[in-house]
PAFITOR-609624 format. One line per field, with one value per atom (N, C-alpha, C): residue number from 1; residue in one letter; atom name; x, y negated, z negated. Coordinates in nm, 3 decimals. Layout:
// PAFITOR-609624
num <- NUM:...
residu <- A:...
atome <- CA:...
X <- X:...
Y <- Y:...
Z <- Z:...
This chain:
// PAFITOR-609624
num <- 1:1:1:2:2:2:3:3:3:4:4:4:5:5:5:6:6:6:7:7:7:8:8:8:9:9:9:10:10:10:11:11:11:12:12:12:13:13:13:14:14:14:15:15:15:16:16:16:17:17:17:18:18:18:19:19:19:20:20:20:21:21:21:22:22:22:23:23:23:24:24:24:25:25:25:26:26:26:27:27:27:28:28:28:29:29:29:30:30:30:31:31:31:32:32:32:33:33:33:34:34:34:35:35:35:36:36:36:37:37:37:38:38:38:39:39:39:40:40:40:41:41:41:42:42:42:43:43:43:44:44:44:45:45:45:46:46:46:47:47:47:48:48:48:49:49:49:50:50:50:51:51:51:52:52:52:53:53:53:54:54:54:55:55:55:56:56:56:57:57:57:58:58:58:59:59:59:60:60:60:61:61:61:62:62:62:63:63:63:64:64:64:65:65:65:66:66:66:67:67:67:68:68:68:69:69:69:70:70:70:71:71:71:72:72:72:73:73:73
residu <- X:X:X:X:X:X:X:X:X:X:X:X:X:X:X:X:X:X:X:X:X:X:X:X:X:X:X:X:X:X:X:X:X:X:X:X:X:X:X:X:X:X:X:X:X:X:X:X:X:X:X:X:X:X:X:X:X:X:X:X:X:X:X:X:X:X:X:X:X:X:X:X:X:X:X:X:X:X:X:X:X:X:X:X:X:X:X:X:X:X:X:X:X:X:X:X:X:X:X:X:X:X:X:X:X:X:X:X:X:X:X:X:X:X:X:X:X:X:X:X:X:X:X:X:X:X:X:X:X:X:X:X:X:X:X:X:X:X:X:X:X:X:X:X:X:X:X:X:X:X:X:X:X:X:X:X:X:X:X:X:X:X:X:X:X:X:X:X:X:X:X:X:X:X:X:X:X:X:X:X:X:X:X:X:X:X:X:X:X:X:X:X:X:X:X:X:X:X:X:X:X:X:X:X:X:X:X:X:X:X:X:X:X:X:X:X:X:X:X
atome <- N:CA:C:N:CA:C:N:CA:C:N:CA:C:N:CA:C:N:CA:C:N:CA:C:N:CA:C:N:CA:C:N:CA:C:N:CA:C:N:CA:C:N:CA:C:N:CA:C:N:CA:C:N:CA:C:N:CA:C:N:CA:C:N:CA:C:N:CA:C:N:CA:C:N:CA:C:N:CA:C:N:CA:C:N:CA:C:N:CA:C:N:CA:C:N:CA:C:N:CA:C:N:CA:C:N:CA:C:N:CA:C:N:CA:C:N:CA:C:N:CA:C:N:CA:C:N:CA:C:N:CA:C:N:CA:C:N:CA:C:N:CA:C:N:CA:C:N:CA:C:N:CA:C:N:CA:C:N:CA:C:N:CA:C:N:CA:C:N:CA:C:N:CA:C:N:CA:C:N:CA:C:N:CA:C:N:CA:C:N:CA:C:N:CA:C:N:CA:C:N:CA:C:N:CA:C:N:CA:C:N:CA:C:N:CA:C:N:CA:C:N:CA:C:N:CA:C:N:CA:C:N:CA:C:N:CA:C:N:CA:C:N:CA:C:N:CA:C:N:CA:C:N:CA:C
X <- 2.411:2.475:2.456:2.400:2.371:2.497:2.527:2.663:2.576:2.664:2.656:2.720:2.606:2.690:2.776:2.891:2.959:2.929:2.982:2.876:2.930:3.016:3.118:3.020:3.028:2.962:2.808:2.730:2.592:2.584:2.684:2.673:2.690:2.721:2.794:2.671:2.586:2.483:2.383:2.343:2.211:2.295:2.392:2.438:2.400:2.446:2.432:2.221:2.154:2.059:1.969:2.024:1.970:2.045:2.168:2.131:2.068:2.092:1.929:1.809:1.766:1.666:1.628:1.748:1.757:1.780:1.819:1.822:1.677:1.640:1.450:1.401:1.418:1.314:1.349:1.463:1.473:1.433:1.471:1.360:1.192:1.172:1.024:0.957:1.033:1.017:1.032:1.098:1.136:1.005:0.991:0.889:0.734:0.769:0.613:0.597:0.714:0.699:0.667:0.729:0.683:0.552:0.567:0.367:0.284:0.264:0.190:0.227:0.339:0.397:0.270:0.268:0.194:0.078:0.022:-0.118:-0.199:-0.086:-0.116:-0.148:-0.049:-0.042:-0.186:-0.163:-0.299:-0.473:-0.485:-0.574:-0.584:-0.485:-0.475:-0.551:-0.481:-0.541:-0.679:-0.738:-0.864:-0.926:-0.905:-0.986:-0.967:-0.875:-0.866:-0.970:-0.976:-1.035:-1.186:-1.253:-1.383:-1.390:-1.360:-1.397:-1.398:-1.328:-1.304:-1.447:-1.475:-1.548:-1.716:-1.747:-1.864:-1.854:-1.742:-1.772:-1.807:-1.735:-1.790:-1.951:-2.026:-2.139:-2.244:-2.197:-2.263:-2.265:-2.156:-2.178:-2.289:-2.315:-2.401:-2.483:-2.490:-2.666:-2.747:-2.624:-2.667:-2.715:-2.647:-2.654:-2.778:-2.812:-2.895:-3.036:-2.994:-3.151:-3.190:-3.068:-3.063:-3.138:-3.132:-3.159:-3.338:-3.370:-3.498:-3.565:-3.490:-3.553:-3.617:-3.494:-3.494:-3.618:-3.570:-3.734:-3.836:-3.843:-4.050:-4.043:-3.983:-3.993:-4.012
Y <- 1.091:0.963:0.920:0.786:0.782:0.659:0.696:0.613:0.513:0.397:0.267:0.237:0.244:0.251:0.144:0.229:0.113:-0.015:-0.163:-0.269:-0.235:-0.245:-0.219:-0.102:0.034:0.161:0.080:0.011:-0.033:-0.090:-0.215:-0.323:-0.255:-0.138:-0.067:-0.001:0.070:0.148:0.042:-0.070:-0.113:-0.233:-0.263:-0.273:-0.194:-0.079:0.043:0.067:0.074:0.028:-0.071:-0.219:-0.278:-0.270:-0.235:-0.194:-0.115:-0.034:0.095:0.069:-0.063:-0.152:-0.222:-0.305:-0.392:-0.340:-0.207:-0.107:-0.072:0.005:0.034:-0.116:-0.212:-0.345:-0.365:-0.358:-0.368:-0.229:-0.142:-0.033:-0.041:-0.055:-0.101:-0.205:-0.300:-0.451:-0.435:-0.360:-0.284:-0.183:-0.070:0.003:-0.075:-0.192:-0.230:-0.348:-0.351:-0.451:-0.355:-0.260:-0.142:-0.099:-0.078:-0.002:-0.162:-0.246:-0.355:-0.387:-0.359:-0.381:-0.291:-0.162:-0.016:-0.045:-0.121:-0.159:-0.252:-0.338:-0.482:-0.393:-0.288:-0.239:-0.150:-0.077:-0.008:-0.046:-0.198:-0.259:-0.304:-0.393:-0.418:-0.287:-0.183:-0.062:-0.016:-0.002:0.010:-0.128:-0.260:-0.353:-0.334:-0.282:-0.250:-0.119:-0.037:0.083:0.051:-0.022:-0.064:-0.158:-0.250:-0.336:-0.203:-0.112:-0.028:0.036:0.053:0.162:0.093:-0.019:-0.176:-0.149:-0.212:-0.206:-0.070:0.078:0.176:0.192:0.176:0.175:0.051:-0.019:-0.117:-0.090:-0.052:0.016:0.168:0.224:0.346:0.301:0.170:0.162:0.088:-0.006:-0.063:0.052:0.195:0.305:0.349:0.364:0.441:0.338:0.223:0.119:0.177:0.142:0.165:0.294:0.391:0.527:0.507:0.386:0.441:0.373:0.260:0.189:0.260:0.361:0.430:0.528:0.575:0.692:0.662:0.536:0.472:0.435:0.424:0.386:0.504
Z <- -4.653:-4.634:-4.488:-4.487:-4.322:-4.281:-4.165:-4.101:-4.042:-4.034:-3.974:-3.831:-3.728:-3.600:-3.588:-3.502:-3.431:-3.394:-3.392:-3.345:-3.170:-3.135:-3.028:-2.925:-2.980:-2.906:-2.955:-3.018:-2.993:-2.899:-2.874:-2.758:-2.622:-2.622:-2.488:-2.486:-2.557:-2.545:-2.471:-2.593:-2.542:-2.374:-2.358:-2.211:-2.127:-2.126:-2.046:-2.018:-2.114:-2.104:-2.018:-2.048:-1.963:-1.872:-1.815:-1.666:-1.592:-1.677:-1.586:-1.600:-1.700:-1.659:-1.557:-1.552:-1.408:-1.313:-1.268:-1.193:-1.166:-1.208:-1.217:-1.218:-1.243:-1.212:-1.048:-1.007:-0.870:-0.782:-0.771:-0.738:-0.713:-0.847:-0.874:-0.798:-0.819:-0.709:-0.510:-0.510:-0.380:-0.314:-0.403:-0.400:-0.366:-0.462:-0.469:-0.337:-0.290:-0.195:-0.061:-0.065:0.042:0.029:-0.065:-0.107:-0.066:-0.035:-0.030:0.132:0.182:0.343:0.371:0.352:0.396:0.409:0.271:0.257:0.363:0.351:0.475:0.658:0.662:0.797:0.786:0.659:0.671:0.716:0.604:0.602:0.790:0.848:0.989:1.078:1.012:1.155:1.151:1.006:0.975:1.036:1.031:1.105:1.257:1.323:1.440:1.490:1.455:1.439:1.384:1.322:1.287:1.435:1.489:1.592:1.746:1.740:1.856:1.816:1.755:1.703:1.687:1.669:1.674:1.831:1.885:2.054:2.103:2.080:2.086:2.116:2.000:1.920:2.043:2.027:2.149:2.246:2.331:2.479:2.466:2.372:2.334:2.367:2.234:2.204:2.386:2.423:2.564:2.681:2.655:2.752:2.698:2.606:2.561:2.619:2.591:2.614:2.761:2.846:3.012:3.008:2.946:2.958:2.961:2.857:2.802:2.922:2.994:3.097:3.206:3.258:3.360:3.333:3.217:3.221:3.226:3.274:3.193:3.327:3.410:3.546:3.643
């Protein structure tokens, strides 16, 4: 014989429910706004770090030319 839930203890269940939905949707929304803050800072330091690293590479290649000058002279 199968029982017929409560309507009362259903409404309290699936309540209880969506708040630990809307609980985890705000979390989630939170989280993902951090994970994308991180990303933005990340992406920034890698373009910082590629331009250090271009100018790096240029002052080389300019030393290195100077170098080849000097020896042929």
């Amino acid at each position: 014989m199968t029982s017929v839930p409560d309507p009362e203890q259903e409404l309290a269940r699936l309540a209880e429910q969506l708040d630990q939905l809307a609980t985890l949707c705000q979390q989630l929304r939170a989280e993902n706004r951090a994970l994308r803050d991180e990303r933005d800072r990340l992406l920034a330091e890698r373009e910082h770090f590629n331009q250090r690293t271009q100018a790096a590479r240029q002052r080389v290649e300019a030393m290195l030319e100077r170098l080849q000058t000097l020896s042929r002279t």
